[in-house]
N, C-alpha and C positions, 0 to 999 in steps of 0.2 A: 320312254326309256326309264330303268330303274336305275338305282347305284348303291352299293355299297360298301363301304368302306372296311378297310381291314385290319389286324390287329398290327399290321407294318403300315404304320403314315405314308401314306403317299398310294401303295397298290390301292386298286378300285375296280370291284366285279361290274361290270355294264350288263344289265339285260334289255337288249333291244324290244322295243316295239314289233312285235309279227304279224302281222295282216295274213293271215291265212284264207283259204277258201277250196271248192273242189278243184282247183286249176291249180293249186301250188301253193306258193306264199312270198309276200312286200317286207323287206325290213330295209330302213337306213342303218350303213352297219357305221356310217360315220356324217356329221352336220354340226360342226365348226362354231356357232353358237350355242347349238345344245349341252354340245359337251363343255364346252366355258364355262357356263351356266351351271356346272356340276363339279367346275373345281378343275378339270382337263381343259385348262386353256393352252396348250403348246401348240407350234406351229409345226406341221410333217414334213419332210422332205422330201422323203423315199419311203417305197412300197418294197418288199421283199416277200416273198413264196417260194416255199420249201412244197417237196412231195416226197413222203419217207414210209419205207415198209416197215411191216409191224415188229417190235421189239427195237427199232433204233433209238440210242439213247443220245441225244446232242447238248452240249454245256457242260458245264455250266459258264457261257460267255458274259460279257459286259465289253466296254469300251471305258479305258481311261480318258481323264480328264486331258486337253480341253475338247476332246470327242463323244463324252459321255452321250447315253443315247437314252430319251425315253420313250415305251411303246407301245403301240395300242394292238394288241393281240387276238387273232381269232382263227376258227377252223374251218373252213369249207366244206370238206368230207372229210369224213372217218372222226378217230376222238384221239386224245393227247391225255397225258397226265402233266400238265402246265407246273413248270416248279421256279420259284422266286428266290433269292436269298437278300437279304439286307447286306449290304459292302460297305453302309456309310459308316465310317468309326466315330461318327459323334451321333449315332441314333442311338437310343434305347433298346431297339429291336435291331440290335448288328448281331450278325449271326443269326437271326432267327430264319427257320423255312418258310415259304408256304406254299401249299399246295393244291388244286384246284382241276376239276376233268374239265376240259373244254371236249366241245363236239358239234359237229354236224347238224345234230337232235336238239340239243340246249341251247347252242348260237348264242352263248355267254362269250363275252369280250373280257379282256385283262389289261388293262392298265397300269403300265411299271413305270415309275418315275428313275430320274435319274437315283445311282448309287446300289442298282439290283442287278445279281448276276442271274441269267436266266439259263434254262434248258428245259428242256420237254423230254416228255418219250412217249413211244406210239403203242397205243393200246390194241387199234382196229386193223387189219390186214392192212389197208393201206390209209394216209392221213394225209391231208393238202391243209399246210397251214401258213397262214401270211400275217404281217405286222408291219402297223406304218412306226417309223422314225424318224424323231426331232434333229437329228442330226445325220451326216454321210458317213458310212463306212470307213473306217481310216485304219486299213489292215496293222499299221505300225505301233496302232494303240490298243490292240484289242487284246485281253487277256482270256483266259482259260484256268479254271480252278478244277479241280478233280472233281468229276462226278457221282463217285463215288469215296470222298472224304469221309473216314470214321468219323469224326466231328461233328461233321454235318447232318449223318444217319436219314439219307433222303431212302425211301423204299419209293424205289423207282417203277412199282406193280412188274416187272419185268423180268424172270425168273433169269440168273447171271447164266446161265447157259443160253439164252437164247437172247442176248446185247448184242447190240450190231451198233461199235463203238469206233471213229472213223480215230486215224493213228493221234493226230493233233489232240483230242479231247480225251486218248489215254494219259499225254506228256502235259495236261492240265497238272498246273502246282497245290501244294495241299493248301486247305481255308488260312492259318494259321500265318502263311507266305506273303497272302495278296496284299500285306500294307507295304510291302517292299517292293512288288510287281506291278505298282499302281501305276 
């Protein structure tokens, strides 16, 4: 497995080991020493999978403190445009984006530590994407920032007539909000 690190502390692109052959292909998409070993030492708790038709745009989510959530990101089928935001007010890179295609094809992994709001959007007719988390679900702390904040200026490859944007992720507060929404 490769890793690299990004210009926001903490995310980390994973390229797994592939075993290919004529019959298909081996990868560990997760092994609990390896990834220690590379700086991802958190323990997971839960698994979640999504399956989203093309143009849906989700996020920009996070979980406040003390639910915060870190996650190890990947796509089954189809492809994603995988988008980050730094949240932490004492990083260097608060407010920064980034952005990243995860796929099917690539079988790059993302790695978000805590203090990142995430969202994706679906590139391919259809996308299955799952991510494990350092922490459980705690609807009461979880926020939502607009995903489309001017601030922000995420170009979500997803032309705004064809967004398939569910109601809660339009009523997401602007970037500028979230220290108050924490």
């Amino acid at each position: 497995m490769k890793t690299q690190m990004t210009e926001i502390e903490g995310i980390v692109i994973i390229e797994p080991q592939v075993f290919g052959d004529s019959r298909g292909y081996f990868m560990e998409t997760y092994q609990k020493e390896k990834y220690a070993a590379a700086g991802i030492d958190v323990t997971f708790v839960q698994d979640n999978e999504s399956m989203s038709r093309y143009g849906v745009v989700r996020g920009l989510h996070y979980q406040a403190e003390p639910f915060a959530q870190a996650k190890l990101i990947r796509v089954v089928s189809g492809r994603v445009l995988d988008v980050a935001v730094d949240i932490r007010k004492d990083s260097p890179t608060f407010g920064k984006v980034f952005t990243l295609e995860l796929s099917s094809e690539n079988k790059l992994q993302l790695f978000l530590p805590h203090g990142i709001a995430h969202g994706f959007a679906v590139l391919s007719e259809t996308a299955v994407f799952t991510y494990k988390c350092d922490n459980f679900y705690a609807p009461q702390y979880e926020r939502t920032i607009r995903f489309d904040d001017p601030s922000l200026a995420i170009d979500w490859k997803i032309p705004v007539a064809n967004r398939i944007i569910s109601d809660k992720d339009k009523k997401g507060v602007a970037f500028n909000l979230i220290m108050h929404n924490s």
